[in-house]
Every structure is written in structure tokens, then in C-alpha cells.
C-alpha positions as CSV (number, residue, x, y, z in Angstrom):
1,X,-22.3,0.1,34.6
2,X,-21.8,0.4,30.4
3,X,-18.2,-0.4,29.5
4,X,-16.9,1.2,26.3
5,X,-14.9,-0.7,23.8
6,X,-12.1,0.7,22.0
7,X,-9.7,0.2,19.2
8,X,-6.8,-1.0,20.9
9,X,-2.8,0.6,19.6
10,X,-0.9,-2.3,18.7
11,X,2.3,-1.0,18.5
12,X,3.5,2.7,18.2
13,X,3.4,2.6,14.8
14,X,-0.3,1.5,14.1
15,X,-2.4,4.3,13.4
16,X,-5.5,2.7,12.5
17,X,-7.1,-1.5,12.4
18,X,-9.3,-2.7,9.9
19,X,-12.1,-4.7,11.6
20,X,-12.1,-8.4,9.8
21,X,-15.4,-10.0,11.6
22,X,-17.8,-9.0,14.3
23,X,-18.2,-12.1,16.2
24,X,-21.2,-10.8,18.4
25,X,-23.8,-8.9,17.2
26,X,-25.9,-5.7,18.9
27,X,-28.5,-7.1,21.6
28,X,-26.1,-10.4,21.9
29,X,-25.3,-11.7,25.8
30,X,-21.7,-11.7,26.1
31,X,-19.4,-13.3,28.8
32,X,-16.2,-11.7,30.0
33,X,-13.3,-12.9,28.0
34,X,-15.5,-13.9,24.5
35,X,-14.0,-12.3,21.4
36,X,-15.9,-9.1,20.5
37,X,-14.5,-8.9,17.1
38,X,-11.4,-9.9,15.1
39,X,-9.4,-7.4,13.1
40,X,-5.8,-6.4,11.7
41,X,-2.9,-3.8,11.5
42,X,-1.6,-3.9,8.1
43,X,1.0,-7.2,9.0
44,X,-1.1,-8.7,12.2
45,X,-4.6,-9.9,12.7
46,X,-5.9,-10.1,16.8
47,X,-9.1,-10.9,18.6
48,X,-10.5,-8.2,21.1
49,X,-11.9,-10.3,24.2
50,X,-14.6,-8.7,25.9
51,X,-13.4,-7.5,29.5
52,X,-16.5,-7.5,31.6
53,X,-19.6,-9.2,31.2
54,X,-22.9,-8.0,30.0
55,X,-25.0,-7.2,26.5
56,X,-23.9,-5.9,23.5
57,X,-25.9,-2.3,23.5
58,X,-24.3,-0.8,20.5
59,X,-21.6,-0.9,17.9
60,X,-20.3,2.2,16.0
61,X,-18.1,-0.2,13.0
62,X,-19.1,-2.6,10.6
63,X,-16.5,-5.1,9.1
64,X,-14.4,-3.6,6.7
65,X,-14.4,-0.7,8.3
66,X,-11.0,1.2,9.1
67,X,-11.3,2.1,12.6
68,X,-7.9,4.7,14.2
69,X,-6.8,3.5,17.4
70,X,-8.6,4.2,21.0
71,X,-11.8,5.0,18.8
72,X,-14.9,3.7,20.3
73,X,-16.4,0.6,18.5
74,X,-18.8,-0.8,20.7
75,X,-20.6,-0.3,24.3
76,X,-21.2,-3.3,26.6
77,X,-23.7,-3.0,29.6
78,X,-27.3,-3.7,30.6
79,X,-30.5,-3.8,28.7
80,X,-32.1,-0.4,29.5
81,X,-29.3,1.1,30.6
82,X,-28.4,4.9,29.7
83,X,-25.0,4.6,27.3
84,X,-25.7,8.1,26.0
85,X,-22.7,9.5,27.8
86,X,-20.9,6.9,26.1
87,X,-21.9,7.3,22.7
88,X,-19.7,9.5,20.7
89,X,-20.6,12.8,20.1
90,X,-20.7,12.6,16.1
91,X,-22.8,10.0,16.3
92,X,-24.9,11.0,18.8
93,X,-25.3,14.5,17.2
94,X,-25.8,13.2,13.7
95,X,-28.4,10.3,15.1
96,X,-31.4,13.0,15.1
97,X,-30.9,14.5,12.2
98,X,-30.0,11.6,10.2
99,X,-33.4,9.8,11.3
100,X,-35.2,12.7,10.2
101,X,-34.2,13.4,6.8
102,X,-33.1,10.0,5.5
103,X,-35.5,9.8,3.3
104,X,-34.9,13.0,1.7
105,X,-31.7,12.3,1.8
106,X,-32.5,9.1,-0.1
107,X,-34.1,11.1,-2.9
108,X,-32.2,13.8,-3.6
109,X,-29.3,12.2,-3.5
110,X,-28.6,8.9,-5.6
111,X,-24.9,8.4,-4.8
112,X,-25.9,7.6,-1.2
113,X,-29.5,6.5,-2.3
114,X,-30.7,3.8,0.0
115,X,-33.4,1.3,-1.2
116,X,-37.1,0.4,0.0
117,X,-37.1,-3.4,0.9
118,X,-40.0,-5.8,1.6
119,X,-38.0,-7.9,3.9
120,X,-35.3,-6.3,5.7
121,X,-36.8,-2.6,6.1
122,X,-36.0,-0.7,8.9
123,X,-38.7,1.5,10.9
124,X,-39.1,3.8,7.9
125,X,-39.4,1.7,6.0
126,X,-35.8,2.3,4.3
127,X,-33.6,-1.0,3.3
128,X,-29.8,0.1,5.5
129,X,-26.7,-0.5,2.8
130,X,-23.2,0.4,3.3
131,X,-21.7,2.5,0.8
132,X,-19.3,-1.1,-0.2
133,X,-22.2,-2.8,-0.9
134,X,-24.0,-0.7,-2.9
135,X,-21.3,-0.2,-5.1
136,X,-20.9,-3.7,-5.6
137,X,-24.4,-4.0,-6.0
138,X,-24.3,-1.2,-8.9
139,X,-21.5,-2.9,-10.5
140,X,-23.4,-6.9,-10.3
141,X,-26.9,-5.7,-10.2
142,X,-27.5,-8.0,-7.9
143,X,-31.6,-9.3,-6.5
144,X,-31.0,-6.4,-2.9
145,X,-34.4,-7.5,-2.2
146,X,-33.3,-11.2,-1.4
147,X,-30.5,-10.1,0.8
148,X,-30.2,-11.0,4.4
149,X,-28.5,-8.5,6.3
150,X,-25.8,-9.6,8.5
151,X,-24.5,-5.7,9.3
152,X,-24.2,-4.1,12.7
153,X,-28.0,-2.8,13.2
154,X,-29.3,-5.0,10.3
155,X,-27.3,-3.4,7.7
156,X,-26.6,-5.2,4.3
157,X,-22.6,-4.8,3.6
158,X,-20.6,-6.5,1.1
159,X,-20.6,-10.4,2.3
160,X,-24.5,-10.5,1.9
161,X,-24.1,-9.3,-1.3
162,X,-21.6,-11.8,-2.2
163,X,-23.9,-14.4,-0.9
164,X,-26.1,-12.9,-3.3
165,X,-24.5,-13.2,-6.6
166,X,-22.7,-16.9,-5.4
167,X,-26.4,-18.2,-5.3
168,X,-26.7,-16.6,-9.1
169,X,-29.5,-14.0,-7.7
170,X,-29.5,-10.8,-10.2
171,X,-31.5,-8.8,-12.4
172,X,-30.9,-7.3,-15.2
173,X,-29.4,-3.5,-15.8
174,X,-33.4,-2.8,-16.6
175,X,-35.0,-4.7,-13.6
176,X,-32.3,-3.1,-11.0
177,X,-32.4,0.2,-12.1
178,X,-36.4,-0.2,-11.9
179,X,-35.7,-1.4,-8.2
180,X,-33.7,1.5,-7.2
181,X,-36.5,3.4,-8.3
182,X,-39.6,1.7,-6.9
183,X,-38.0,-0.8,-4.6
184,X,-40.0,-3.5,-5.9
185,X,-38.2,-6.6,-7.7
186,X,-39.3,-7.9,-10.1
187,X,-41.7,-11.4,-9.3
188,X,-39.7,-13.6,-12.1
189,X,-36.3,-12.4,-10.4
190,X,-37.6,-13.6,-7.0
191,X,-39.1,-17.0,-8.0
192,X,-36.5,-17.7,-10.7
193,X,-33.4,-17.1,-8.9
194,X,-32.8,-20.8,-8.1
195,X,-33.6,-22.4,-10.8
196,X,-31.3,-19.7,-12.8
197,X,-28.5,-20.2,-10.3
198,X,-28.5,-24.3,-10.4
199,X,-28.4,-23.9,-14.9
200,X,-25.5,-21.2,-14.3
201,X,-23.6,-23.3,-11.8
202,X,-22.6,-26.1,-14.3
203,X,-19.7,-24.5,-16.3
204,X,-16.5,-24.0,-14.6
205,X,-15.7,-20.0,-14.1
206,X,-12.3,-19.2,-16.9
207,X,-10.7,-17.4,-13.8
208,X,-11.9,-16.4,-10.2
209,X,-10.6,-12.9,-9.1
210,X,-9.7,-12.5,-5.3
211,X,-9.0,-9.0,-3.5
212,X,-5.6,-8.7,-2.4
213,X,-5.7,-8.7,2.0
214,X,-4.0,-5.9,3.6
215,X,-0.8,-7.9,3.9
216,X,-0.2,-8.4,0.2
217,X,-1.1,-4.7,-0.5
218,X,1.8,-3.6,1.6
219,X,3.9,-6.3,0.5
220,X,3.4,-5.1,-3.3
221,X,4.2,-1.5,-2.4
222,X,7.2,-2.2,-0.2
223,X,8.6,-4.2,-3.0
224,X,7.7,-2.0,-6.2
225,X,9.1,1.3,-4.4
226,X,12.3,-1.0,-3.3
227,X,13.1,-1.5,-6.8
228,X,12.1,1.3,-8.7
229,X,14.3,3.6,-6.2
230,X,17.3,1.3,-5.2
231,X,20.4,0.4,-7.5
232,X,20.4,-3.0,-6.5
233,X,23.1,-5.7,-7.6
234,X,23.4,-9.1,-5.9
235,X,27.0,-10.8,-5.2
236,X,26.9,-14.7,-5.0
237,X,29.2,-17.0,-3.3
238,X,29.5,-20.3,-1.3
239,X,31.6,-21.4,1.4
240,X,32.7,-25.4,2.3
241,X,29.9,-26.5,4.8
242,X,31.6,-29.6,5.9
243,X,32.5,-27.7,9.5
244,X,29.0,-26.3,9.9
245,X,27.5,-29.4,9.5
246,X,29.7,-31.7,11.5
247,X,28.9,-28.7,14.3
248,X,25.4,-29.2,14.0
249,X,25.4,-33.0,14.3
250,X,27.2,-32.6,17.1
251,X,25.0,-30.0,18.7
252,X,21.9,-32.6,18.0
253,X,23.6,-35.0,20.0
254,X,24.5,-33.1,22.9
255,X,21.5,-30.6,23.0
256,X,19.2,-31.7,25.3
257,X,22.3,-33.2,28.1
258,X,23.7,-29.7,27.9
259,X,20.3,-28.0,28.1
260,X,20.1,-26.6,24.5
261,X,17.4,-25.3,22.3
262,X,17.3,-27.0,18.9
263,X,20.0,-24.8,17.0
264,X,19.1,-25.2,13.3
265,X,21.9,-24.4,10.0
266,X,19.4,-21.3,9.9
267,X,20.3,-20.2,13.5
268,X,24.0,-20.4,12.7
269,X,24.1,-18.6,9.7
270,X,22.2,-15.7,11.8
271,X,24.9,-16.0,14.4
272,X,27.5,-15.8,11.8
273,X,25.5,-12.8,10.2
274,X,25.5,-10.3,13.3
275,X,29.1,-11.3,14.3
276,X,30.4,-10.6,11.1
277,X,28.0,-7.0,10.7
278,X,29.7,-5.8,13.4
279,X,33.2,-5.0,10.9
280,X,31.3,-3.9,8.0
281,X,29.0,-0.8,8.9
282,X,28.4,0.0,5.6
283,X,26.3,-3.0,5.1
284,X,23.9,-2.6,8.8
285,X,23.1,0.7,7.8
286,X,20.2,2.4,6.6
287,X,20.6,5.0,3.3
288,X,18.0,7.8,4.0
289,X,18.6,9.6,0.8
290,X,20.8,12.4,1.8
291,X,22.6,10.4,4.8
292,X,23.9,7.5,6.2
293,X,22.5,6.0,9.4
294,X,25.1,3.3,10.4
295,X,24.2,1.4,13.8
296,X,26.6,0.1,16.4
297,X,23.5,-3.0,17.6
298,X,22.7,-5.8,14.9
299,X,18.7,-5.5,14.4
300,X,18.6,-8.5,13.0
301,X,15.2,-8.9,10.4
302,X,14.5,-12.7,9.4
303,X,11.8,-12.8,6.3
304,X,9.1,-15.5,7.6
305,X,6.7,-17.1,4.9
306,X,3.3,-17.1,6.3
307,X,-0.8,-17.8,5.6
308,X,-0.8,-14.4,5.1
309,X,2.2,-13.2,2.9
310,X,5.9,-12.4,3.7
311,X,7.0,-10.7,7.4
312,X,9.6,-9.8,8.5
313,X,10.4,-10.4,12.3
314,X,13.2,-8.2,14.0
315,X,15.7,-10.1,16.3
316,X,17.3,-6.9,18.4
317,X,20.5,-6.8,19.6
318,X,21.3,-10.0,17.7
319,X,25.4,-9.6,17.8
320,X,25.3,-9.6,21.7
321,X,23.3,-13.2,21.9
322,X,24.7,-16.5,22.1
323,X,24.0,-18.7,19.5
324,X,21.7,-20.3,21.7
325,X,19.9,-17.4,23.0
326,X,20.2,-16.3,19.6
327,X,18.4,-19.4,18.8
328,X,15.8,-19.0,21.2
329,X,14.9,-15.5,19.9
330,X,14.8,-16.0,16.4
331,X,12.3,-19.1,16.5
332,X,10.5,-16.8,19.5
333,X,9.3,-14.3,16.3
334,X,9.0,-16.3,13.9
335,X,6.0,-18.2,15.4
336,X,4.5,-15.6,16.5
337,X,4.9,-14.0,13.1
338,X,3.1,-17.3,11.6
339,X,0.7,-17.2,14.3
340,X,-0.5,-13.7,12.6
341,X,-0.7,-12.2,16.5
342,X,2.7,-10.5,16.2
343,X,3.7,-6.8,17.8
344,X,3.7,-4.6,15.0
345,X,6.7,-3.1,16.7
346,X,8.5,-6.7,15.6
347,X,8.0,-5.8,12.3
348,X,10.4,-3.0,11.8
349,X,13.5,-1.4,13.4
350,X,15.5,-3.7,11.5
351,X,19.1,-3.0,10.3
352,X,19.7,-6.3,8.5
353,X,17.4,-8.7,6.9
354,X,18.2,-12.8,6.3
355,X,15.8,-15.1,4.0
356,X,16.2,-18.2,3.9
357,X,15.2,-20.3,0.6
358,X,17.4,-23.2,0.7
359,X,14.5,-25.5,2.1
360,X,13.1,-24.9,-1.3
361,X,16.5,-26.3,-3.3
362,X,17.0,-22.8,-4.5
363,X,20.6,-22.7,-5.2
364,X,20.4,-19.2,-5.9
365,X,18.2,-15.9,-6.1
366,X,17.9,-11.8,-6.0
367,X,16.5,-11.2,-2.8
368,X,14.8,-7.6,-2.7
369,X,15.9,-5.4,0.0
370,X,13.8,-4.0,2.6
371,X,13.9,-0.4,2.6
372,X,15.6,1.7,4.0
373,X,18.2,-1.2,5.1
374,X,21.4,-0.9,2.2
375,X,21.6,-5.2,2.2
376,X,19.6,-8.5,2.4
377,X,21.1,-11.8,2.8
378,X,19.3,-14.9,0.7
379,X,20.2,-18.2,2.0
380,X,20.5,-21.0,-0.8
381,X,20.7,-24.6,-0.4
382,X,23.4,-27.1,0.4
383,X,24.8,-28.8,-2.7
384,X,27.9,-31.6,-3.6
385,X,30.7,-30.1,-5.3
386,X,34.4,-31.0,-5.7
387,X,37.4,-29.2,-5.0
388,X,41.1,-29.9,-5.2
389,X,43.4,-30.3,-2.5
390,X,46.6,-31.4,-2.4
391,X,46.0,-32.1,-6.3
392,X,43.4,-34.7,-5.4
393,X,39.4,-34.4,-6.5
394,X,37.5,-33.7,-3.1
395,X,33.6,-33.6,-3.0
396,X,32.4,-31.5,-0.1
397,X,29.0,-29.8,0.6
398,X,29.0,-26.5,-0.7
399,X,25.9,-23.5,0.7
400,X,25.2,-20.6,-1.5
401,X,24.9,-17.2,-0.3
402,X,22.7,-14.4,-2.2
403,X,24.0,-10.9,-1.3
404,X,21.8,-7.8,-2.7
405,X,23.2,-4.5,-1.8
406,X,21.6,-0.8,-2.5
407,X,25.0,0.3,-4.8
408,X,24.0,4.0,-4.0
409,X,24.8,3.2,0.0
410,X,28.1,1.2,-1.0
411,X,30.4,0.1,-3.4
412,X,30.4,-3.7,-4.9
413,X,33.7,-3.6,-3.0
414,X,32.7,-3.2,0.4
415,X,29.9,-5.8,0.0
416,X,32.0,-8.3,-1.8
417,X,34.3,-8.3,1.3
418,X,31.6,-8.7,4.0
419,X,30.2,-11.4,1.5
420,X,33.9,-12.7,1.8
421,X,34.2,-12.5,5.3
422,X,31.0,-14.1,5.9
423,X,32.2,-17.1,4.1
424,X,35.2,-17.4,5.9
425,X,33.1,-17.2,9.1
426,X,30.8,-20.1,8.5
427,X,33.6,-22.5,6.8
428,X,35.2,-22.1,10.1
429,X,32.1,-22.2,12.8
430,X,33.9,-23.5,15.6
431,X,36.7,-20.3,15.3
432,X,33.6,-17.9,15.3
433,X,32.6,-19.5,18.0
434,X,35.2,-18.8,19.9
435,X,36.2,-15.3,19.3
């Protein structure tokens, strides 16, 4: 019996995945539990495994494609077998009728115009493009009459004609507006292609533009309408470390004989964040332009550099964990936020967010808050400084904090004394830990 394939919701938030690579193709055996396809939410990337066994019969996306959740993208079942009921109306109403008048279509029409191929033709004789490739294809005039299609249903799309102009295979704006017309490349354009390719491969390209991925789109919009609609100032202190750090020796010590995780300065500093959130509501709040929304649980967000650009994990509930479940938790989303396979529902909710530079030697930045939380907490590095007591030069190790705070949600006041407090709280770790 044919199985249908959908676009699985990952998370309640996801409206839509954009398919990154088909890893079967149509008429391709496939085994219960092989990857169908790979694609991505705008923060996550996933594989769909294939849940029964059987042959690929068809598939209704291409990759690239933007596909909304519980959409069909593929039917699995036997050779022969009747999917019809299966296929999706649109495209089984369009099929027909498409068939029939493509090349009309073709003609009349030359923003969709497809082109006759010697090589790769379908049935009608009619070379299949996307719409992606032939734009690209417009824009490079590249040879469309060397490409190998690599498209669901032997459809050229916008890798093959990459491949195309990597190997230095083009015409000119004359020979490819001739093709468009007649179909037929020009010989010297066939032969000559490799030759012309190996003399244009010696110089070294001035600059190499890549498209930005999903994640860095969103990352440059969150960012940009962050600061063009925030008043945002950032506060910096540092607290006396010595306690901190003679509590984390001590905890690698005793860690494994009192059967605890492996509680990092990072870990302690979240700790120390949600405890101390918990007397200044102003700062784990979110400003939604005409209100406040102040929250009574610490969402805790933690900013995770990954392969594929910042994300930002949520820790819920953080102020009621131990440090050592807190612990737990945090390292809990952050690898699967590096392992690109988080729950989009991770990815926000967050009242709070913590990033961490101090690994880097940073002794001090302006974090960018992430809307529409009113603070964000940037974690610098531990440096030697000196001090008087008693009259008396003292060095001690000294960590920056980075406070930025949305000034429309709260005054420098009320952030300078949670900035204050949080100091206090982390000078004197083993008090915290104890209230």
C-alpha cells in the first residue's frame, strides 16, 4: 500500500521548511528508516527517514523549494501501483492540462519559456528548468545544453547550473539568446568549453560571492530591527572572581565522588543570572510597545555560536534548578543547538538572554538584545587587577560583565542595580548558594 510523505511541523511556530537535498530520487528502492530528504526551519536543519519500505513513485518538491508543513512531498509504494488517490489534487488537476499545452505555453510565454534540448529532453521533446535556474541561466548565459539534470523528474535547477559555469561552460549574450530561440548550441560552445574553462581557471577570482543560508537571513533581520527600534545603552562592571574560582576548583575535585555534572564558570554565572532576575522584574520582561509583560519564571536564553550562525537556546524555568540541574540543562541545548537538529520551540520563549565571549579574551562588548526581551547579559573574560585593602596593593582576578538594556522598558537606574546586585552575587557564590 502507497505511503504519503509529508512536511513534518517542527515546532508550533514553523510554518513552512525549505527542502536542502533530496537524497533519493523518483523510481529509487528505498529501505525503511533511509533519509528521504534533508531540509530546515529557519534556525534547524533535520533528515526525514523514510517509514516503511518500498520505491520512490513520486515527488511533488525540488530542493530549494519552500514546502508549508503537512504538505505532501513525496509518495512511497510499489511499481505499478495506483497513487492517484494520493496525489494532490492541484497537481493532479494541473498534470493534463499542463502536458497538453506546454509547448504553447513555451512560446507564448518567454518568462516561463522552457528550452528544446538534445540531451536531456523530455517526451516532447521540451528541456524541464525550474524557474531558479533559468534565471540564473539568463543572468550567466550559461551552455543549458550541456547540463545534466539532477531535478526531481529530470529537471535542471540551480546546482546543475552552477556546475555549469564552475566548469567555465557559457555562451555568449548572442549564442544564448540564439539558443533560447532554436534550442541549438552553438558547435564551438560545445567542443570548446574545456579547453576555455582550463585558460579561465588560472587567475585567482578578486572575490567569491556566497548566498546568505536561512540562518544568517534571520539573524541579519533580528539584529537590524533590534537596533533601529530599541534605545539601547550598555552598563559595564566586574566583580572579584577569586570566590568563584576557588568554588569551581573545588567542584572539579569533588564532581564525580558526589555525582556531579561538569559545572563550568558559564553555568554559574547562569545560576547567578536567574536567582538574581527574580528581584528585578523590570529586566526579565518583555516591552511590547504599548505594555509591559513582566514574568514571574526565568526563561533563561543562552546565545550558542554554531556552523550555521548565532542561536539562541531557551533554558525554562531556570531560577527553580540547581546549579547542577541547571548545568545539566544548559549544556542539554546547547548541543543540540550545535548539532543544528534543535526544536524550534527551544528557540524562543525566552525572557533573558546570556552570551558568553570571555573564551575569546573579550574584556568587553555591546551585546544586541534579542527582541522583545528589555536586557542581554555579555559575559567578558577573567583578567589580573589590583585593589587595595587594608591600604595594601592586592591583585585578584577580576570578570567583566556587559549589560545592554532597552532604555524605553527601564531606566539606567534599575539596570545599573541588577547589574550591581549581580556582582555582589557572584563575588560571593557560596552565599548564593545558600539562600
Amino acid at each position: 500500500m502507497a505511503t504519503l510523505v509529508i512536511m513534518p511541523r517542527q515546532g508550533q511556530s514553523v510554518e513552512s521548511c525549505v527542502i536542502t537535498e533530496w537524497k533519493k530520487k523518483k523510481g529509487d528502492a528505498v529501505a525503511e528508516g533511509d533519509v528521504l530528504f534533508s531540509y530546515e526551519t529557519d534556525k534547524s536543519s533535520f533528515d526525514e527517514p523514510a517509514t516503511v519500505s518500498g520505491t520512490l513513485l513520486e515527488v511533488f518538491a525540488e530542493d530549494g523549494d519552500d514546502v508549508p508543513c503537512l504538505e505532501a512531498v513525496c509518495i512511497i509504494g510499489n511499481p505499478g501501483e495506483d497513487i492517484s488517490a494520493l496525489i494532490p489534487k492541484k497537481e493532479e488537476e494541473a498534470a493534463p492540462a499542463a502536458e497538453e499545452k506546454a509547448v504553447e505555453e513555451v512560446k507564448e510565454e518567454k518568462k516561463e519559456e522552457v528550452v528544446v534540448a538534445t540531451e536531456s529532453a523530455d517526451k516532447d521533446g521540451m528541456m524541464k528548468i525550474s524557474p531558479r535556474a533559468k534565471n540564473l541561466a539568463n543572468k550567466t548565459y550559461a551552455d543549458l545544453s550541456q547540463a545534466t539534470p539532477t531535478g526531481p523528474n529530470g529537471r535542471i535547477i540551480e546546482r546543475d547550473v552552477n556546475r555549469l559555469l564552475d566548469n567555465g561552460q557559457r555562451l555568449t549574450p548572442e549564442q544564448y539568446e540564439n539558443f533560447l530561440k532554436t534550442g541549438v548550441a552553438p558547435a564551438a560552445a560545445v567542443t570548446e568549453a574545456p579547453a576555455a574553462a582550463a585558460a579561465v581557471a588560472a587567475p585567482v577570482a578578486e572575490y567569491e560571492d556566497v548566498k546568505l543560508s536561512n540562518v544568517r537571513k534571520v539573524i541579519a533581520k533580528s539584529m537590524h530591527e533590534s537596533l533601529s527600534s530599541m534605545a539601547q545603552l550598555t552598563l559595564n562592571a566586574s566583580f572579584d572572581a577569586t570566590q568563584m574560582m576557588a568554588y569551581r576548583a573545588s567542584l572539579k575535585k569533588n564532581a564525580e565522588a558526589m555525582g556531579l555534572g561538569n559545572i563550568t564558570f558559564n553555568d554559574m554565572v547562569l545560576f547567578a543570572v536567574a536567582k538574581t532576575l527574580k528581584n528585578h522584574k523590570d529586566c526579565n520582561a518583555h516591552f511590547l510597545g504599548d505594555k509591559m509583560r513582566f514574568f514571574n519564571n526565568v526563561n533563561l536564553g543562552i546565545a550558542v555560536d554554531t556552523e550555521r550562525g548565532l542561536l539562541v537556546p531557551t533554558v525554562f524555568n531556570a531560577d527553580k534548578m540547581s546549579l547542577n540541574e541547571l548545568s545539566a540543562n544548559a549544556k542539554t541545548v546547547i548541543k543540540a543547538a550545535q548539532g543544528g537538529s534543535i526544536s524550534p520551540d527551544l528557540l524562543s520563549g525566552g525572557t533573558f538572554t546570556v552570551t558568553n565571549l570571555g573564551a575569546m579574551g573579550v574584556e568587553s562588548f555591546t551585546p544586541v538584545i534579542n527582541p522583545p526581551q528589555t536586557c542581554i547579559l555579555g559575559v567578558c573574560n577573567i583578567t589580573r587587577r589590583v585593589k587595595q585593602v587594608n591600604g595594601q596593593d592586592v591583585f585578584y582576578d577580576a570578570m567583566g560583565l556587559s549589560l545592554t538594556f532597552d532604555h524605553r522598558a527601564l531606566d539606567g537606574a534599575p539596570a545599573a542595580r541588577f547589574l550591581k546586585e549581580l556582582c555582589t552575587n557572584l563575588e560571593n557564590f557560596n552565599l548564593l548558594m545558600a539562600k
